[in-house]
C-alpha positions as CSV (number, residue, x, y, z in Angstrom):
1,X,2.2,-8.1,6.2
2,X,2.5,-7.5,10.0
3,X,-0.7,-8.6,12.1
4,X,-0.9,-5.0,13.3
5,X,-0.8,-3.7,9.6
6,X,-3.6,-5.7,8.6
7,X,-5.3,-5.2,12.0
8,X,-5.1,-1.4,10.8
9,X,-6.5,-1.8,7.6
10,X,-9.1,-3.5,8.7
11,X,-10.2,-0.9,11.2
12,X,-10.1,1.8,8.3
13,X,-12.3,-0.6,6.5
14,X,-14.9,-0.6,8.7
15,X,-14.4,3.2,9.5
16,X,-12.0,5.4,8.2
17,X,-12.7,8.2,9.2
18,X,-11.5,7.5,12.9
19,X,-9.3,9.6,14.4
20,X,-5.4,7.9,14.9
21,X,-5.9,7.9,18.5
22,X,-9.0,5.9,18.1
23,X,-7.4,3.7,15.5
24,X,-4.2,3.1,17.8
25,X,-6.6,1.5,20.9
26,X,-8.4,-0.6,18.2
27,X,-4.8,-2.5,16.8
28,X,-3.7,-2.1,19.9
29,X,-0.4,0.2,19.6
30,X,0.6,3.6,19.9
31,X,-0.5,6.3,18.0
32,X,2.5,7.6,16.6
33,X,2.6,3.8,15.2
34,X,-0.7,4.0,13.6
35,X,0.5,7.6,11.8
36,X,3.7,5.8,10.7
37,X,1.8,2.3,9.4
38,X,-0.8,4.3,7.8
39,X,2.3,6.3,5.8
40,X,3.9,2.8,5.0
41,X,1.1,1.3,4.0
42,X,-0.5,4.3,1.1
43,X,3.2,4.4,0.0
44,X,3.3,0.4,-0.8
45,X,0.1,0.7,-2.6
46,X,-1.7,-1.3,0.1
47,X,-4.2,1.7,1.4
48,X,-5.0,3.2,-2.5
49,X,-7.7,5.6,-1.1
50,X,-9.8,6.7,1.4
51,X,-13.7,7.1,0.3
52,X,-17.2,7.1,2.2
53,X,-19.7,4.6,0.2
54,X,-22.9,6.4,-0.2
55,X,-26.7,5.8,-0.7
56,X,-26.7,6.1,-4.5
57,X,-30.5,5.8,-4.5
58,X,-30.5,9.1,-2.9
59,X,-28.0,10.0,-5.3
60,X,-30.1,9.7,-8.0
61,X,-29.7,6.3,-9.4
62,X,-31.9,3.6,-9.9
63,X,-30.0,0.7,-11.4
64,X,-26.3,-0.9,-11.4
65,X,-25.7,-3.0,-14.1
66,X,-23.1,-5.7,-14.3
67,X,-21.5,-5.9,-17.9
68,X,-19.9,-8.7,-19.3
69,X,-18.0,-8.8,-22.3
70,X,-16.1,-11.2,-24.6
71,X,-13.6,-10.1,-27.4
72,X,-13.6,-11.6,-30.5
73,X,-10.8,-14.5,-31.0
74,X,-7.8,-12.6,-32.3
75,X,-8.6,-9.2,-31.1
76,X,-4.9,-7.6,-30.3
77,X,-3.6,-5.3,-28.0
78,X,-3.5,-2.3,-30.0
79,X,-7.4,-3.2,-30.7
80,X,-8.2,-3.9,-27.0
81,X,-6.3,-0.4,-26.0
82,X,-8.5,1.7,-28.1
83,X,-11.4,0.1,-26.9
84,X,-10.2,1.2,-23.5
85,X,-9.7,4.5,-25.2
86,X,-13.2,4.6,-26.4
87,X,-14.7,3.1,-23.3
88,X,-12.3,6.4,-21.3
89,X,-14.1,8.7,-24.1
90,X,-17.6,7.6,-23.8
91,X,-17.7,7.9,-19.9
92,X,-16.3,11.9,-20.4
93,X,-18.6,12.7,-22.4
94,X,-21.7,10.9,-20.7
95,X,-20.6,11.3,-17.7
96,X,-21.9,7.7,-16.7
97,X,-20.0,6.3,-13.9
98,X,-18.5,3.7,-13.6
99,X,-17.7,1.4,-10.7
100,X,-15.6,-1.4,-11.9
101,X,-14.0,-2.4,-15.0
102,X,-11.7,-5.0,-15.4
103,X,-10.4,-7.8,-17.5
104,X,-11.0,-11.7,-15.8
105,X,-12.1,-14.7,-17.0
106,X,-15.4,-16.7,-16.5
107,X,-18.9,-18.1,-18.0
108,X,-17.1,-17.1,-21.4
109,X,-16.5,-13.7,-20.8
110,X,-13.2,-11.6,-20.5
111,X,-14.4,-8.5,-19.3
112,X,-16.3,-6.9,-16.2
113,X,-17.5,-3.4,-16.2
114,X,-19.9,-2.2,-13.3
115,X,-22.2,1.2,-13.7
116,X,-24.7,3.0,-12.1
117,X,-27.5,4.4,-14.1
118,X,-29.8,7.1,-13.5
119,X,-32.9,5.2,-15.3
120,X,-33.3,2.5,-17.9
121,X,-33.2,4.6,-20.5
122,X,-29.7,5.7,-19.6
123,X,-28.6,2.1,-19.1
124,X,-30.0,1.6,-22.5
125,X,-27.7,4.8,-23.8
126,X,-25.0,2.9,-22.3
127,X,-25.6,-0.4,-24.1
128,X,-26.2,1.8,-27.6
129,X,-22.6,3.0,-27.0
130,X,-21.0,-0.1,-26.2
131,X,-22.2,-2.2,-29.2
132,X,-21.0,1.1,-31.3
133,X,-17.8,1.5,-29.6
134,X,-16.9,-2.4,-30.0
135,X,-16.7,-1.6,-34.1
136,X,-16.7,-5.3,-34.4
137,X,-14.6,-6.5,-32.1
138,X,-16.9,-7.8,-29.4
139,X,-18.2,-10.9,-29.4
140,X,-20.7,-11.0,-26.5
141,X,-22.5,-8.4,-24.3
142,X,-24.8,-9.1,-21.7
143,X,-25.6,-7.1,-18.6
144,X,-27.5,-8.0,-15.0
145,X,-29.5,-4.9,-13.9
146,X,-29.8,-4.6,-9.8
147,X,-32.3,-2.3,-8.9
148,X,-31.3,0.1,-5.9
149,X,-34.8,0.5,-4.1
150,X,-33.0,-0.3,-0.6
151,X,-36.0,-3.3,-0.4
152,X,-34.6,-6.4,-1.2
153,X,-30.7,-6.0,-0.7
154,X,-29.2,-9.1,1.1
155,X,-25.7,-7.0,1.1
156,X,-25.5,-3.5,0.4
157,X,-22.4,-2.3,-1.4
158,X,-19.8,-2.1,1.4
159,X,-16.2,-2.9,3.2
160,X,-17.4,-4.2,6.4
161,X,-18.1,-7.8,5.6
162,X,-14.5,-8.0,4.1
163,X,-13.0,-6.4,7.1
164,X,-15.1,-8.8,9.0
165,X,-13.4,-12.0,6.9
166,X,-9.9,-10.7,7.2
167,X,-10.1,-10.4,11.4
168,X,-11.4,-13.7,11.5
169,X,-9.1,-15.4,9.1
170,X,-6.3,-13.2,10.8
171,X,-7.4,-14.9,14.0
172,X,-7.7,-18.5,12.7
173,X,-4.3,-18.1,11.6
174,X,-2.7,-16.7,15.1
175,X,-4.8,-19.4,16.6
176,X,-3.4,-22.2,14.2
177,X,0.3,-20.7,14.4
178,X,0.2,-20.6,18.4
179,X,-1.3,-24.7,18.1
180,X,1.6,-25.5,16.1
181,X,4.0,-23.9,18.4
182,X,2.7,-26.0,21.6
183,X,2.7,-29.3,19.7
């Protein structure tokens, strides 16, 4: 990726709801430029969407929950694709939402799923439907519950810090590629 490119995406990181013009004196180029890098990059899959990130205490939630799960040994892919299925089904119908879920690896655990919950109780709901949904197959739950009262948050939910990282390790490496060129 272009320094420019990644320049851009981390300007619509930090804001993107900037106009091209204001985007194009950030990076630093034109702003037909910035139109025709912002095209290039959604149709490459690097720019997947564009959101706002909002106060879901106001929202009406009280809790995130991080969920972990591990699989029984053996459990197949036809097994592991209902579950997905199910896990599809039960967010429909409860309308819970869900901010991540993903397969990984780590503390013994294969699975990640993130949720917001109004209340304990429906984080409770949540677990009732999980354990019921597994039909056996799960091994291991457990879940870390974050509550959202805004008073002890070191780091809110948001893009900024990562924008932050990538413009500074974008200009270690310019800075490490231009000492390597003098020496």
């Amino acid at each position: 990726m272009k320094g420019a490119e990644l320049k851009l995406i981390v300007e619509l990181m930090k804001n993107s709801r900037r106009s091209d013009r204001e985007l194009a004196k950030a990076v630093g180029v034109s702003q037909p430029t910035v139109n025709r890098m912002i095209k290039k990059l959604e149709s490459e899959g690097y720019i997947k969407e564009y959101t706002a990130i909002p106060d879901f205490r106001k929202l009406g939630f009280e809790l995130v929950s991080v969920n972990f799960v591990k699989f029984k040994a053996g459990t197949d892919a036809e097994r592991i694709e209902k579950l997905k299925n199910t896990a599809r089904q039960i967010q429909t119908e409860t309308g819970l939402p869900s901010l991540l879920v993903m397969s990984g690896m780590g503390m013994g655990f294969d699975r990640v799923i993130i949720m917001y919950h109004r209340d304990y109780a429906s984080y409770a709901k949540f677990k009732d439907i999980m354990k019921g949904a597994a039909e056996g197959n799960v091994e291991k739950f457990e879940s870390f519950l974050a509550v959202l009262d805004g008073k002890n948050h070191f780091q809110p939910l948001s893009l900024s810090s990562l924008a932050k990282f990538l413009s500074l390790r974008e200009a270690r490496e310019e800075s490490d590629h231009e000492r390597n060129q003098v020496s």
